[in-house]
TORGUZA-911660 format. One record per residue (C-alpha): z, y, x; residue number from 0. Coordinates in steps of 0.5 Angstrom, whole numbers, plus 2048, in hexadecimal, padded with zeros to 3 digits. Example, Ala and Ser with C-alpha at 12.3 -4.5 7.8 and 13.67 -1.06 7.14 Angstrom:
<sites>
+-----+-----+-----+-----+
:  c3 :  c2 :  c1 : pos :
+-----+-----+-----+-----+
: 810 : 7F7 : 819 :   0 :
: 80E : 7FE : 81B :   1 :
+-----+-----+-----+-----+
</sites>
This chain:
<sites>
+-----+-----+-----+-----+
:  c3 :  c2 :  c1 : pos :
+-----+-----+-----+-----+
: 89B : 8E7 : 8FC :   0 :
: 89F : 8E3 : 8F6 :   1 :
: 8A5 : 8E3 : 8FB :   2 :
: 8A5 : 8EB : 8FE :   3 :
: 8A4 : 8ED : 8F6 :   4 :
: 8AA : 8E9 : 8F4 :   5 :
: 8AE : 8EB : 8F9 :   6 :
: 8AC : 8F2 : 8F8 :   7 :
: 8AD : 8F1 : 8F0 :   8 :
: 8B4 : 8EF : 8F2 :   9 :
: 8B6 : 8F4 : 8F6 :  10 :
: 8B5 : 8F9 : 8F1 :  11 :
: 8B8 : 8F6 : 8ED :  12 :
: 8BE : 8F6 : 8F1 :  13 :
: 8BE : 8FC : 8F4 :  14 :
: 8C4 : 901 : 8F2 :  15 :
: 8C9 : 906 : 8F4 :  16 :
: 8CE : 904 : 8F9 :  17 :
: 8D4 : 908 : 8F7 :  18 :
: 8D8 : 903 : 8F4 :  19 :
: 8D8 : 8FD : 8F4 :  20 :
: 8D2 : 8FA : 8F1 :  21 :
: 8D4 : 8F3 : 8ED :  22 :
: 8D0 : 8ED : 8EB :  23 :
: 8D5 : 8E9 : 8E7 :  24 :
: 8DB : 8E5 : 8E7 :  25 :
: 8E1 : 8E2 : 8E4 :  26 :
: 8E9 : 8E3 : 8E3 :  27 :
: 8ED : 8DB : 8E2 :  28 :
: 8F4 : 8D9 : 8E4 :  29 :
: 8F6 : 8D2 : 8E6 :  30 :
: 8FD : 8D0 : 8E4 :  31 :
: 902 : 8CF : 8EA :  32 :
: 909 : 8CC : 8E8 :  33 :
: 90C : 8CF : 8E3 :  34 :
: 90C : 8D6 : 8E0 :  35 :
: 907 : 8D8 : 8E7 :  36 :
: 900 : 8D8 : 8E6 :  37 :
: 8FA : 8DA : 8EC :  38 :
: 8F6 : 8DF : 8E9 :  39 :
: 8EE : 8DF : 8EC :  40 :
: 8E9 : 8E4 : 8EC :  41 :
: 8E2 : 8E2 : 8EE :  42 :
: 8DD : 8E7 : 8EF :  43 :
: 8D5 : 8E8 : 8F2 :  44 :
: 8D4 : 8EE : 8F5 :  45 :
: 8CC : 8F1 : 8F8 :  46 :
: 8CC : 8F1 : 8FF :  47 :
: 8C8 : 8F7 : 8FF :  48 :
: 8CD : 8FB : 8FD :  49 :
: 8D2 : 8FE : 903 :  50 :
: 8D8 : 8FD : 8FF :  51 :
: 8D7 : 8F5 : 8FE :  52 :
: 8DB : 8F4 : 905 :  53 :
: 8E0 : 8F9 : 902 :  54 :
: 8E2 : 8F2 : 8FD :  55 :
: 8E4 : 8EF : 905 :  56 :
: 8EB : 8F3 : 905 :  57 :
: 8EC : 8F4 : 8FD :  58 :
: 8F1 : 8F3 : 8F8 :  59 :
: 8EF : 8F3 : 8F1 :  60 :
: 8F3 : 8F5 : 8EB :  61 :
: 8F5 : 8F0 : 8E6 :  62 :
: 8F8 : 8F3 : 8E1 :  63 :
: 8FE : 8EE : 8DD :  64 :
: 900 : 8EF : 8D6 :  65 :
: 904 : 8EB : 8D1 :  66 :
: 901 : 8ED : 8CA :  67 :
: 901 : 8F4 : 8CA :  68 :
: 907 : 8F5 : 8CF :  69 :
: 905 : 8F7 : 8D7 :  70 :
: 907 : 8F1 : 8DB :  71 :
: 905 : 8F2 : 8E2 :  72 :
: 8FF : 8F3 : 8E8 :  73 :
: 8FD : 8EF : 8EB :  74 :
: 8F9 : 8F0 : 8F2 :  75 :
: 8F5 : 8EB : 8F4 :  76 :
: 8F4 : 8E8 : 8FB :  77 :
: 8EC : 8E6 : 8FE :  78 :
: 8EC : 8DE : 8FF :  79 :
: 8EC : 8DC : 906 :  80 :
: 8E3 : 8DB : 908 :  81 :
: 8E2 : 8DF : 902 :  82 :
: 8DC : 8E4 : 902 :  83 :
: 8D6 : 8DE : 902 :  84 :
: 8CF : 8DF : 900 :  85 :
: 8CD : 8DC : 8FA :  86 :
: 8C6 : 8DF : 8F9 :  87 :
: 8C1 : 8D9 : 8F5 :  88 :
: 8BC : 8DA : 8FA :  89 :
: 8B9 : 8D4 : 8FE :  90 :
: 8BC : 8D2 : 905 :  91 :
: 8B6 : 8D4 : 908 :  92 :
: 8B7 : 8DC : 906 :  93 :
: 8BF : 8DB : 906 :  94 :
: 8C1 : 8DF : 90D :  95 :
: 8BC : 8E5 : 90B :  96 :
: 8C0 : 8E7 : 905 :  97 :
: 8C3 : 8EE : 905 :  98 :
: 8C9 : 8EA : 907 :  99 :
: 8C7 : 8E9 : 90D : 100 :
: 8C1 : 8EF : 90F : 101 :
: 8C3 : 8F4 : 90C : 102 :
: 8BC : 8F9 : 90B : 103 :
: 8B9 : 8F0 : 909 : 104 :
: 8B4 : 8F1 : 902 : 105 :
: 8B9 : 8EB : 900 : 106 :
: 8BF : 8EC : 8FB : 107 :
: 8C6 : 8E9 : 8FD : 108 :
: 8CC : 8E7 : 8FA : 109 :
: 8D2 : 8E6 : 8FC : 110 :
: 8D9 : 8E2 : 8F8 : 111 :
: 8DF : 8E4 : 8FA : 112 :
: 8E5 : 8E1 : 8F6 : 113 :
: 8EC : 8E4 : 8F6 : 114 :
: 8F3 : 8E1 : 8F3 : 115 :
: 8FA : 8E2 : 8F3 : 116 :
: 901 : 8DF : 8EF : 117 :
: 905 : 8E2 : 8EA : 118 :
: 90A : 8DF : 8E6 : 119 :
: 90B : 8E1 : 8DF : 120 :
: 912 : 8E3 : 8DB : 121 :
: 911 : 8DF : 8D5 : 122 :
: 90B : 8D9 : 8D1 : 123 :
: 908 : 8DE : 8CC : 124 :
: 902 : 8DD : 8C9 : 125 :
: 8FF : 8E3 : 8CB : 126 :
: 8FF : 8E4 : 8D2 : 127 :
: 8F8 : 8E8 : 8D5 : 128 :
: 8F5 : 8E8 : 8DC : 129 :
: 8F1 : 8EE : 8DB : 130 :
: 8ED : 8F1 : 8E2 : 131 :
: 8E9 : 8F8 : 8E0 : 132 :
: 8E5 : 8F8 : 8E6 : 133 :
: 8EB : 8FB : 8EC : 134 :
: 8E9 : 8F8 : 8F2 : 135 :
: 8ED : 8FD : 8F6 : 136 :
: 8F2 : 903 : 8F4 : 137 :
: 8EB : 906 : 8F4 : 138 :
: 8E6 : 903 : 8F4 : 139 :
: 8E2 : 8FF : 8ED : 140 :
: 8DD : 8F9 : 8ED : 141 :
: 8D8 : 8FD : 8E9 : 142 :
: 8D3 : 8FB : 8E6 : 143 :
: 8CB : 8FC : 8E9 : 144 :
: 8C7 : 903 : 8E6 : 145 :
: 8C1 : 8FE : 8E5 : 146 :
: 8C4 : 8F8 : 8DF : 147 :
: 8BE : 8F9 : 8DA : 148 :
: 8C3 : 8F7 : 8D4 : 149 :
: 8CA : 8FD : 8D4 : 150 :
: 8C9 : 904 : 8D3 : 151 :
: 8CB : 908 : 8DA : 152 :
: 8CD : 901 : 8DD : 153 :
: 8CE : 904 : 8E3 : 154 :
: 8D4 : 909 : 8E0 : 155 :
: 8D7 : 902 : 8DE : 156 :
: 8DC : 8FC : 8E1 : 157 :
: 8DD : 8F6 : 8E1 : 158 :
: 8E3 : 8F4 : 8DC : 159 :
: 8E5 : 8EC : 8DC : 160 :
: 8EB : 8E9 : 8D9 : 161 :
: 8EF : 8E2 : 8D8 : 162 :
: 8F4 : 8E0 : 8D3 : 163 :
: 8F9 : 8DB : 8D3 : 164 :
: 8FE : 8D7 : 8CE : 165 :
: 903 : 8D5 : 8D1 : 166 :
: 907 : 8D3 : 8CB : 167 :
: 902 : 8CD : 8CB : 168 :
: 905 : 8CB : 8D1 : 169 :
: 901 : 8CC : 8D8 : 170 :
: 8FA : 8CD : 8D9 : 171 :
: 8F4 : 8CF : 8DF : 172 :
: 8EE : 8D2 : 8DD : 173 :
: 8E8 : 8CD : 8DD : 174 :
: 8E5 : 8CE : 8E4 : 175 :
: 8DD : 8D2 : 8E4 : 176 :
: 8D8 : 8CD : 8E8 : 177 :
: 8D2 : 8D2 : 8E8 : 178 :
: 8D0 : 8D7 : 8EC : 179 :
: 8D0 : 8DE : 8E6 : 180 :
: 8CA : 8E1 : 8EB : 181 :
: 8C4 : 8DE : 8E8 : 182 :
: 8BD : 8E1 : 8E9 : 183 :
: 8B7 : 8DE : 8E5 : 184 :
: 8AF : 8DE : 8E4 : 185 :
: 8AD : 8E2 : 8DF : 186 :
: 8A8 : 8DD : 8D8 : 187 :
: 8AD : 8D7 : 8DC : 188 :
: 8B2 : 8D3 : 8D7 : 189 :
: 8B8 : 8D3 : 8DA : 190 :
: 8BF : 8CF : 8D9 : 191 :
: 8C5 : 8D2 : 8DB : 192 :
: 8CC : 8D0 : 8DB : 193 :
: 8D2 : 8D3 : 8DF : 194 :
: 8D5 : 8CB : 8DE : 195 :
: 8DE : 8CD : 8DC : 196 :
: 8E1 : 8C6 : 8DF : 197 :
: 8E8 : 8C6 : 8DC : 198 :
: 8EE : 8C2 : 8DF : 199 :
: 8F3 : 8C2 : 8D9 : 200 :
: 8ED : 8BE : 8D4 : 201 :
: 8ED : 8C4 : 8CF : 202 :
: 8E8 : 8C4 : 8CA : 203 :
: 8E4 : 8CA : 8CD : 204 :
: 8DF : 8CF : 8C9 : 205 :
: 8DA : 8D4 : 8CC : 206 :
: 8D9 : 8DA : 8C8 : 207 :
: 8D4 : 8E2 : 8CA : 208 :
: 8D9 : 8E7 : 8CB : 209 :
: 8D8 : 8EF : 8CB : 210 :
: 8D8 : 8F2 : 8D2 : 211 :
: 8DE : 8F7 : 8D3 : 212 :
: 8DE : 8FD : 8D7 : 213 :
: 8E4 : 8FD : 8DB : 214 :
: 8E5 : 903 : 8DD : 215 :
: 8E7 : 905 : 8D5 : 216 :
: 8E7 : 8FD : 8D2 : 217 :
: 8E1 : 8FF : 8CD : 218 :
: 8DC : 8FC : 8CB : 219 :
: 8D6 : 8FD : 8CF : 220 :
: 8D0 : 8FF : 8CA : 221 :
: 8C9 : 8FB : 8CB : 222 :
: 8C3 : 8FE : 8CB : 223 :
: 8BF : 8FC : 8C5 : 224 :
: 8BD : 8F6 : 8C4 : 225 :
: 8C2 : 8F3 : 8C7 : 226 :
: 8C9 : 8F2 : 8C7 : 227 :
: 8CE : 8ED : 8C8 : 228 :
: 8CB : 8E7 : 8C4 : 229 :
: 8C3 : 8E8 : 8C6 : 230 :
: 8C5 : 8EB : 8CD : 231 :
: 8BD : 8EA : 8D1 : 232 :
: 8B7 : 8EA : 8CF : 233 :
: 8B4 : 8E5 : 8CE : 234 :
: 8AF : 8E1 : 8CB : 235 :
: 8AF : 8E1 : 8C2 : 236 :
: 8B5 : 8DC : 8C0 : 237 :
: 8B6 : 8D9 : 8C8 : 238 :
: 8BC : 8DB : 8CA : 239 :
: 8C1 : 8D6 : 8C7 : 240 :
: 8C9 : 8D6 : 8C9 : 241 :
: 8CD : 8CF : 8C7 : 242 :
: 8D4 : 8D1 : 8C5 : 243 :
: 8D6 : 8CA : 8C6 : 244 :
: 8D4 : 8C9 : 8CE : 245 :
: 8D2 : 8CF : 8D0 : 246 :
: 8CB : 8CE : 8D2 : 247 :
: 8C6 : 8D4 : 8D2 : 248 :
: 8BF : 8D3 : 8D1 : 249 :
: 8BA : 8D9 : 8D1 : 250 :
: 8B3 : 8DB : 8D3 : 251 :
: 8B3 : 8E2 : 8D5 : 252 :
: 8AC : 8E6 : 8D4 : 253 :
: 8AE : 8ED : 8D8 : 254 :
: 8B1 : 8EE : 8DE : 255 :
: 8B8 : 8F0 : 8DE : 256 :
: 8BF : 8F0 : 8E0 : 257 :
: 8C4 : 8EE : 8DA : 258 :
: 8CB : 8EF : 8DA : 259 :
: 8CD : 8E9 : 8D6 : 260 :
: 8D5 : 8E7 : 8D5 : 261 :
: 8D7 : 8E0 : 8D3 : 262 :
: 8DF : 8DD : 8D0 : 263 :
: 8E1 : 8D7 : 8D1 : 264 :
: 8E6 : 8D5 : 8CC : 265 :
: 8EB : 8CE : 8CD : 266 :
: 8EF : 8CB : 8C7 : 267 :
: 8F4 : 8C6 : 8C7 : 268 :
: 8F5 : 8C3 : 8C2 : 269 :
: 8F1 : 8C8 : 8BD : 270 :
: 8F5 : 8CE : 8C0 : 271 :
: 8F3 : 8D3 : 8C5 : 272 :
: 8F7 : 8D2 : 8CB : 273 :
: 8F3 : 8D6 : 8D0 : 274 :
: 8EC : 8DA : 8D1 : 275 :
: 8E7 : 8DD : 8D7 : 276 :
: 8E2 : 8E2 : 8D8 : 277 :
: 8DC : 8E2 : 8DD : 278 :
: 8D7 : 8E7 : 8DE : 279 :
: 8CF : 8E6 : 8E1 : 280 :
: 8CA : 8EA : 8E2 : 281 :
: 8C3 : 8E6 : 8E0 : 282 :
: 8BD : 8E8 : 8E5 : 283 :
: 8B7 : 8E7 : 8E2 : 284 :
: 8B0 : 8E8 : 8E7 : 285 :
: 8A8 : 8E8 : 8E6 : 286 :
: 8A3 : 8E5 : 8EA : 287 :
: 8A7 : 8DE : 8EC : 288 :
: 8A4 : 8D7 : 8E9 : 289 :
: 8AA : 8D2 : 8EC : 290 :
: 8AB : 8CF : 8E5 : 291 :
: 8B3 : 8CC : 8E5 : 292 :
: 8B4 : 8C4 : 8E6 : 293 :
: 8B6 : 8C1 : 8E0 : 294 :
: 8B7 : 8BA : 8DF : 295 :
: 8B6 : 8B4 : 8D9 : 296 :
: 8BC : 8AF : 8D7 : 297 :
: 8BB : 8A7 : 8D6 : 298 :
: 8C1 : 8A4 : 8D3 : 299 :
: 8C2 : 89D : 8D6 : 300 :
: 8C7 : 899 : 8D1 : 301 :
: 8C8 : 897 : 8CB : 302 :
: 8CA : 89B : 8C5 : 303 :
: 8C8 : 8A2 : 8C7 : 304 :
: 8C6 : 8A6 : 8C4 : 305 :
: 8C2 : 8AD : 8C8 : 306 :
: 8C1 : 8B3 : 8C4 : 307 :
: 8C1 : 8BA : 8C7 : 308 :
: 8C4 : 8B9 : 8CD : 309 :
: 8CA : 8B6 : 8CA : 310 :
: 8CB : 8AE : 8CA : 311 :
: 8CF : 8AC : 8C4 : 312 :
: 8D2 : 8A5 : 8C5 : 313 :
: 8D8 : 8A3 : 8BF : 314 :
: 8DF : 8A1 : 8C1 : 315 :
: 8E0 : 89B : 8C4 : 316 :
: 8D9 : 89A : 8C7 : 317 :
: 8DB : 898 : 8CF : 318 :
: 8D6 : 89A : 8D3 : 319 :
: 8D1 : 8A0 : 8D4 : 320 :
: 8CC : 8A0 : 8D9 : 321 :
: 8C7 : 8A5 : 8D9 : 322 :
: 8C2 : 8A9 : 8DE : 323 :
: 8BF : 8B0 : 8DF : 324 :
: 8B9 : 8B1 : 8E3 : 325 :
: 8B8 : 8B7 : 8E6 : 326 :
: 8B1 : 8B9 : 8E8 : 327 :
: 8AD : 8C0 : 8EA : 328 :
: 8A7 : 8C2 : 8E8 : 329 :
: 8A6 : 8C7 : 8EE : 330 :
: 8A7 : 8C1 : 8F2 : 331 :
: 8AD : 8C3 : 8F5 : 332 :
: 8B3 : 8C0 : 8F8 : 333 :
: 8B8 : 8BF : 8F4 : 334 :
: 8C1 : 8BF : 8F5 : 335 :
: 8C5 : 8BD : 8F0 : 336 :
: 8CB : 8BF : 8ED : 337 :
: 8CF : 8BC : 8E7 : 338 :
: 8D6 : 8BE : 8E5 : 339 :
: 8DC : 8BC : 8E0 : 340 :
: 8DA : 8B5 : 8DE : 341 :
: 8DF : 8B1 : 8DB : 342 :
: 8E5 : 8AE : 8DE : 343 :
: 8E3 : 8A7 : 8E1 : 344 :
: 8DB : 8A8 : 8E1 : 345 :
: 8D7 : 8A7 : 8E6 : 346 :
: 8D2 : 8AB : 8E9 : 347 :
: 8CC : 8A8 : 8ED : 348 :
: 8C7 : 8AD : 8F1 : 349 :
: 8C1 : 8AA : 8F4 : 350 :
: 8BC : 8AE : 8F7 : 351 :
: 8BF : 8B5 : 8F7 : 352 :
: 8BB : 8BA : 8FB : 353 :
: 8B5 : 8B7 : 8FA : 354 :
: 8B0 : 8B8 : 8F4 : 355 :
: 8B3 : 8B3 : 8EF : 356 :
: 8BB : 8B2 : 8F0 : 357 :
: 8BD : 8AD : 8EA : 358 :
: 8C4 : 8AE : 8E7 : 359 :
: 8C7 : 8A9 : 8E5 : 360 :
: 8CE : 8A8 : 8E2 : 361 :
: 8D2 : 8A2 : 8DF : 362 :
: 8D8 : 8A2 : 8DB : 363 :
: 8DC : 89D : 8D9 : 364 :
: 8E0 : 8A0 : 8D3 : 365 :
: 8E7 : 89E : 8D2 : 366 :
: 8E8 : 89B : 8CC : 367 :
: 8EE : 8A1 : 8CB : 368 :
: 8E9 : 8A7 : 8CC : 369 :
: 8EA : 8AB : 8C7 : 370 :
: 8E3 : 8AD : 8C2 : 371 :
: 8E1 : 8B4 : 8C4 : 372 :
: 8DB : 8B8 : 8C8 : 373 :
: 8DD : 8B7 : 8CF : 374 :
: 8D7 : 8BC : 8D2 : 375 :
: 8D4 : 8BC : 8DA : 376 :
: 8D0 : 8C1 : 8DD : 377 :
: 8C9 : 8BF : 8E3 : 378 :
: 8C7 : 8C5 : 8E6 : 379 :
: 8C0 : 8C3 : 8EA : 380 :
: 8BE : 8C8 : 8EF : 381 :
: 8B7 : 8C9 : 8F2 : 382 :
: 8B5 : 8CB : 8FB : 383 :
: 8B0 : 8CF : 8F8 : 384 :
: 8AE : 8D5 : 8FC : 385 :
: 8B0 : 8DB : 8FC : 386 :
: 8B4 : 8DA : 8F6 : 387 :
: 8B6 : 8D3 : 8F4 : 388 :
: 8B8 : 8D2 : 8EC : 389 :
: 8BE : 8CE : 8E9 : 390 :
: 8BF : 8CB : 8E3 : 391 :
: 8C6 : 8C9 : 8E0 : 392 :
: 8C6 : 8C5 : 8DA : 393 :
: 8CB : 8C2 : 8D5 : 394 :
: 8CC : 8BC : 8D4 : 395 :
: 8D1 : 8B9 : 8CF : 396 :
: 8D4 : 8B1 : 8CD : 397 :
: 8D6 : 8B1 : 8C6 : 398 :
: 8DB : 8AB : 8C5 : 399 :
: 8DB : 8AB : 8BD : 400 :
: 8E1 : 8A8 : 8B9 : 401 :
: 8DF : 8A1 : 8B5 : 402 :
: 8DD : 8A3 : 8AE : 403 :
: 8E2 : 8A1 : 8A9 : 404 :
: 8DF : 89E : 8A2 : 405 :
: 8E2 : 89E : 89B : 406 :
: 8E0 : 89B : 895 : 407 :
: 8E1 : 89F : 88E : 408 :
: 8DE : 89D : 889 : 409 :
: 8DE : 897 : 888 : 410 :
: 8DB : 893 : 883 : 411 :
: 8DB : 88C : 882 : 412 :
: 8DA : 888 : 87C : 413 :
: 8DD : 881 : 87C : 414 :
: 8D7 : 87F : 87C : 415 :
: 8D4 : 87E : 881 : 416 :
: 8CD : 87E : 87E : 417 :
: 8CE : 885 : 87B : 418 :
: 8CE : 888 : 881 : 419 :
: 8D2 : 88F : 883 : 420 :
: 8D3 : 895 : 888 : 421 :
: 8D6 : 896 : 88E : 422 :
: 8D6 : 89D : 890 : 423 :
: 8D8 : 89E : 898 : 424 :
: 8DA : 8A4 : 89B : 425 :
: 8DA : 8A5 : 8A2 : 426 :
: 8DF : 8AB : 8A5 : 427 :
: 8DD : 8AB : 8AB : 428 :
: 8D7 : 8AA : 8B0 : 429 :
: 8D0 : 8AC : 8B0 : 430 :
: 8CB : 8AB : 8AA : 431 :
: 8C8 : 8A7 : 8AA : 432 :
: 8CC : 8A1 : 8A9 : 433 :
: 8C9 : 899 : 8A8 : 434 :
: 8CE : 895 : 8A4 : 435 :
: 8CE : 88E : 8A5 : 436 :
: 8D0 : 889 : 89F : 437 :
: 8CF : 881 : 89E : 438 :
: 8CC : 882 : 8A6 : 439 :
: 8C7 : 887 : 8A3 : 440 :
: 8C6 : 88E : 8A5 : 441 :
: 8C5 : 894 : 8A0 : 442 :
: 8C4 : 89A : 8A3 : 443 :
: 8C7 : 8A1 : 89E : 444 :
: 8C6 : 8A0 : 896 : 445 :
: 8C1 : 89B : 897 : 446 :
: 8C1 : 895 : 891 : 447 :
: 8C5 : 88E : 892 : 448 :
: 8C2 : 888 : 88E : 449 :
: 8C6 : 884 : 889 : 450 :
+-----+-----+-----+-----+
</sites>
C-alpha cells in the first residue's frame, strides 16, 4: 500500500504538459584543449514521460559566445556517442519499469543526455561567456515543468545556464560535477546533498545560490512568497543550511514539493577569478516513504589530529594522516560507496562496499612540500531501498594549517634575576589555544609563570 501511494504521489508530482521539452536540470562547463580552443559541454535530464525527450537524441543546442558585451559567435552542440541514459534513483529492482522503458509505468524516469563541441576563441579576454538560454533546436526550448512549486508560471519559463572564462590568467577547464542533480527525497528526513565539483587545475573553488533566469528573455524568475533564491524550499524551521566553502547543502523538507534550485561555482587562482559554472536541479520531495538516508561516523587512526565538523585538521609538517568513515543504514540496506576528489597521493581503501557497513578508509602520506590549505573531498552513500533508494553525499575537508609564527614584544626583564619580568608572546598564526613550553614546562595562553 506504502509503495502504490509513493508511486502515485510521484507521478503526480511529475506529470505535465509534454509540448516542449520538459527539463529536470543540468549544466554548462568547457574543457581546455590546446591553445586558444576549448570544448563546450552541456548536460541535460529530461523526464521521460515527455514525447519530446527522444527529440533530445537528434538535437543541437545553442550556446551563445560573448566577449564581454561584444557578440562572439554560436555555437552548436553535438550528442556525445551512448549519450541518452537512465539515471532515475530508484532501486535496481524498479529500474527497468521507469517511463524510460514502459511508457504508460507509474514510475518517473529520467534521462542524461550530454552534448559538446570545439570552439576556438579570437583573443584571451577576461570576459568571455558561454550562455545557453534553453535552445535545444531552431525551435525547440528545454522549458521548465508547470508543476515547480517555487517560480511563478514555471512552465512559461526556460532554462538559462552559463560559463565564464578568464583566459587572461592563463588556460583553465571547468571543475567536473560528479552527482547526479535529480534528487528525489522523503519528506521530515534529513538530507545531505552535494553536487561534488572536482577541478583538475587545483583552483581555489567557492560555491555560492544563484537567482534562477528565464532564457527566453534573461530575466529574473520571480519566487512565489516565501521563497527566493537564498531559502528556495520548504523545510523545517533553520534546517536548510548551504556551505559556500564546500558546497554541501543540508536540509529537512516538510512539504512535498518540487524546487528549482540554482547553484555557482566560482574558481579562483591566486585571489582572482578565472572561471565560474552554473548548474540547475529540481529537488523532489515525496510523503509516505521512511527510508532514512545512510550516513556515516569517522574515527581518527594517527596522532596529532584533530576532527571537528567533518574536517580533519593536521598543522604543516605533520606526515602522515590515517583516517576512517563508517558508513551504516539504519533501514538496514545495503550500501555503495562512492568517494571523489581526495588530494593527490591519498589512498582509499574500501572494505565491505555493498553490504550493510562498507568502511572507508583513507591514508595520506603528506608531502613535506604540501602547501597549507583546505583540500575538500566528497562520499556519496547510496542505499538499495526499494522503490526508491536514498543518497546522502557528504563533504569532507583536510585542513593543513601552517605552523604558528610566535613574537615577543614587550620584553621585561630586570638584571636581576630575583625580580622577575614579563614576556608578552604574540602568536600570528594558527589555532588558539596555543600551549607554550618555556624551561620544559608548558603554559597554555595568558597563564602565570613562576619566579
Amino acid at each position: 500500500m506504502i509503495f502504490r501511494y509513493l508511486i502515485s504521489a510521484l507521478s503526480l508530482l511529475l506529470s505535465y504538459t509534454t509540448q516542449a521539452t520538459h527539463i529536470f536540470g543540468g549544466e554548462i562547463l568547457y574543457e581546455h584543449v590546446a591553445g586558444l580552443t576549448y570544448k563546450v559541454k552541456l548536460t541535460l535530464y529530461s523526464d521521460c514521460a515527455s514525447n519530446s525527450t527522444n527529440s533530445l537524441y537528434t538535437s543541437n543546442p545553442r550556446v551563445d559566445v560573448y566577449n564581454g558585451n561584444n557578440y562572439f559567435a554560436l555555437l552548436q552542440l553535438n550528442l556525445v556517442p551512448n549519450s541518452g541514459i537512465e539515471v532515475t534513483p530508484v532501486c535496481p529492482a524498479q529500474a527497468g519499469l521507469t517511463t524510460c522503458n514502459i511508457s504508460n509505468s507509474l514510475i518517473p524516469g529520467v534521462k542524461q543526455f550530454k552534448f559538446e563541441s570545439l570552439i576556438t576563441l579570437n583573443i584571451v579576454s577576461a570576459d568571455w561567456k558561454f550562455v545557453f538560454d534553453g535552445q535545444v533546436s531552431a525551435n525547440g526550448y528545454a522549458a521548465r515543468s508547470n508543476n515547480i512549486t517555487n517560480i511563478v508560471n514555471a512552465g512559461n519559463t526556460t532554462m538559462y545556464v552559463e560559463a565564464t572564462l578568464n583566459n587572461v590568467l592563463g588556460f583553465n577547464s571547468s571543475p567536473n560535477y560528479t552527482t547526479i542533480p535529480t534528487p528525489f527525497y522523503c519528506t521530515n528526513q534529513m538530507q545531505s546533498y552535494n553536487q561534488v565539483a572536482v577541478d583538475t587545475d587545483n583552483d581555489q573553488l567557492n560555491y555560492g545560490l544563484s537567482p534562477a533566469h528565464d532564457g527566453s528573455s534573461t530575466q529574473l524568475v520571480t519566487y512565489i512568497i516565501p521563497y527566493n533564491f537564498l531559502n528556495p524550499m520548504g523545510v523545517a524551521p533553520f534546517t536548510f543550511i548551504f556551505n559556500s566553502l564546500t558546497g554541501q547543502m543540508d536540509f529537512t523538507p516538510n512539504i512535498i514539493q518540487r524546487s528549482l534550485i540554482v547553484t555557482k561555482v566560482t574558481e579562483y587562482r591566486n585571489g582572482n577569478i578565472i572561471g565560474t559554472s552554473m548548474r540547475e536541479m529540481t529537488v523532489i520531495t515525496v510523503p509516505n516513504c521512511n527510508n532514512v538516508p545512510p550516513s556515516g561516523t569517522s574515527v581518527v587512526n594517527s596522532l596529532n589530529v584533530s576532527y571537528a565538523n567533518n574536517s580533519f585538521i593536521v598543522c604543516k609538517g605533520i606526515s602522515y594522516l590515517s583516517f576512517t568513515i563508517n558508513a551504516f543504514d539504519s533501514n538496514m540496506n545495503n550500501v555503495s560507496v562512492l568517494v571523489n576528489g581526495l588530494p593527490l597521493g591519498a589512498t582509499l581503501y574500501l572494505v565491505g562496499n555493498n553490504t550493510q557497513n562498507p568502511q572507508i578508509n583513507i591514508n595520506w602520506n603528506i608531502p613535506s612540500n604540501q602547501l597549507p590549505g583546505t583540500y575538500n573531498f566528497f562520499v556519496t552513500l547510496q542505499d538499495d531501498g526499494c522503490p526508491m533508494s536514498s543518497t546522502q553525499t557528504v563533504a569532507y575537508s583536510i585542513v593543513i594549517l601552517p605552523q604558528p609564527i610566535v613574537s615577543s614584544i614587550n620584553t621585561t626583564v630586570p638584571c636581576l634575576t630575583n625580580l622577575g619580568g614579563t614576556i608578552n608572546l604574540s602568536t600570528t598564526i594558527g589555532m588558539s589555544p596555543f600551549t607554550y613550553s618555556i624551561n620544559n614546562s608548558a603554559y597554555v595562553n595568558n597563564s602565570q609563570v613562576p619566579q
